[in-house]
N, C-alpha and C positions, 0 to 999 in steps of 0.2 A: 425680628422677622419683618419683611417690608410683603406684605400681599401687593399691593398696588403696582412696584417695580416686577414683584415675580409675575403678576399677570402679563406683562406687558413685555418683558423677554421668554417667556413660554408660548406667548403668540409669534412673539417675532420668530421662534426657532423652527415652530410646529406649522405654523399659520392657525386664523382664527378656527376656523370649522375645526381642524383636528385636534387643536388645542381645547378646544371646549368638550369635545366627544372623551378624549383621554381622562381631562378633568369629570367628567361626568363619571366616568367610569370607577373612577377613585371613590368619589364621593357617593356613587351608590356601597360601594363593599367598606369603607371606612374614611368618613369626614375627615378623621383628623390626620388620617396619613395625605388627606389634598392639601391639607391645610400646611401640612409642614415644608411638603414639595415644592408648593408654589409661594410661601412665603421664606423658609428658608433655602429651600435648595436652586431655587429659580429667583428669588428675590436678591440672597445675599452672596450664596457659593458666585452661583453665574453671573452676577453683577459687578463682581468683582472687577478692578480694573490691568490689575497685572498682567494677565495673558488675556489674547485676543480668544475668540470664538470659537476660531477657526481650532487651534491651538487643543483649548479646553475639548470641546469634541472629539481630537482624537488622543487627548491622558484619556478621559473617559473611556473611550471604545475600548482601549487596551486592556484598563483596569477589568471593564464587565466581562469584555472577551476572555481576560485570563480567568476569572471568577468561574464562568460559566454560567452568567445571570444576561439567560438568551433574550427575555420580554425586555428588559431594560436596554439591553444590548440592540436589538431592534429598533425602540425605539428611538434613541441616543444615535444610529444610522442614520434617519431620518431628518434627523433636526442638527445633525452635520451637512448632510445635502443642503441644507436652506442655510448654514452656517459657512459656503461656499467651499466646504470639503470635497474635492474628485474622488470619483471609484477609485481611482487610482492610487490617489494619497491613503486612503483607508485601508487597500490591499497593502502597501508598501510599508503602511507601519505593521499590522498584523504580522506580517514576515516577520517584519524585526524583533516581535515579541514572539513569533513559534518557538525558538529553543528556549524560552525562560518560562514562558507559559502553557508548553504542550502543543504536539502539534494537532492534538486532536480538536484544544481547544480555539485553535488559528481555525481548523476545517470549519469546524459550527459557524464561526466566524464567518467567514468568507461566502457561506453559502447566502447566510442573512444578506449580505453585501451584493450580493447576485440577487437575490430575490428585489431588495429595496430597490436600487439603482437599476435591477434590470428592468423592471417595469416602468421604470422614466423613459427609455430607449423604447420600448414599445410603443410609445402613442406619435401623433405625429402632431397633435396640438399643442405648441411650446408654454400656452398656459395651464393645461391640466397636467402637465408633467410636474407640475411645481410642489403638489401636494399629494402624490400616487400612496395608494397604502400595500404593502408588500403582499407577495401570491402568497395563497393557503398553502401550505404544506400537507401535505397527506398522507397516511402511511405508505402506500407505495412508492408516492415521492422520494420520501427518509431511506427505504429499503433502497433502493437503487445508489442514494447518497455516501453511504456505506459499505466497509470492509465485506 
């Protein structure tokens, strides 16, 4: 496990402020699930040199997308945007995973991707778009979002 690299490509993906609040949050409900994140999974997985960023961001998205593992899923949107991933690119693979992966679980999907990236399109200041955190969901929201 490399902490020192995982720190430092968990900032680059997150930026520092959200990168530190994330990690906080981990390490208040369980130290050693931050510790493995950010030293294995941000240290060695993502450090990796085979595939770019960009790339990795969107195996990821798919994989959670199809999983149905919406908090990770979210977050991993996020840190695609800063890994220079377009709305666009993110919609256009989720298609491509609707028939393998359900298309309900492309729906969840996409909405995240609206929620994330819509709120960049909201502000009009090109530096606080850099690190927007996604709208509340609400239950009326959900109900409306549905069959």
């Amino acid at each position: 496990m490399n902490r020192k690299r995982g720190l430092k490509v968990i900032e680059e993906m997150l930026g520092e402020k959200d990168a530190l609040e994330v990690r906080r949050n981990w390490k208040k409900i369980c130290p050693d699930f931050e510790k493995y994140v950010v030293g294995f999974l941000s240290g060695e997985v993502w450090a990796r040199p085979g595939l770019d960023r960009k790339i990795k961001s969107l195996c990821t998205i798919s994989a959670l997308a199809a999983l149905g593992r919406l908090r990770a899923l979210e977050l991993n949107i996020r840190m695609a945007r800063n890994n220079g991933v377009t709305r666009e690119e993110i919609l256009e693979t989720l298609l491509q995973i609707a028939p393998y992966a359900g298309f309900p679980a492309t729906w969840e999907a996409i909405v995240l991707v609206d929620q994330v990236y819509g709120k960049q399109y909201e502000t009009t200041d090109e530096h606080s778009a850099a690190q927007p955190q996604p709208k509340k969901s609400t239950a009326k929201t959900r109900r409306t979002q549905s069959f």
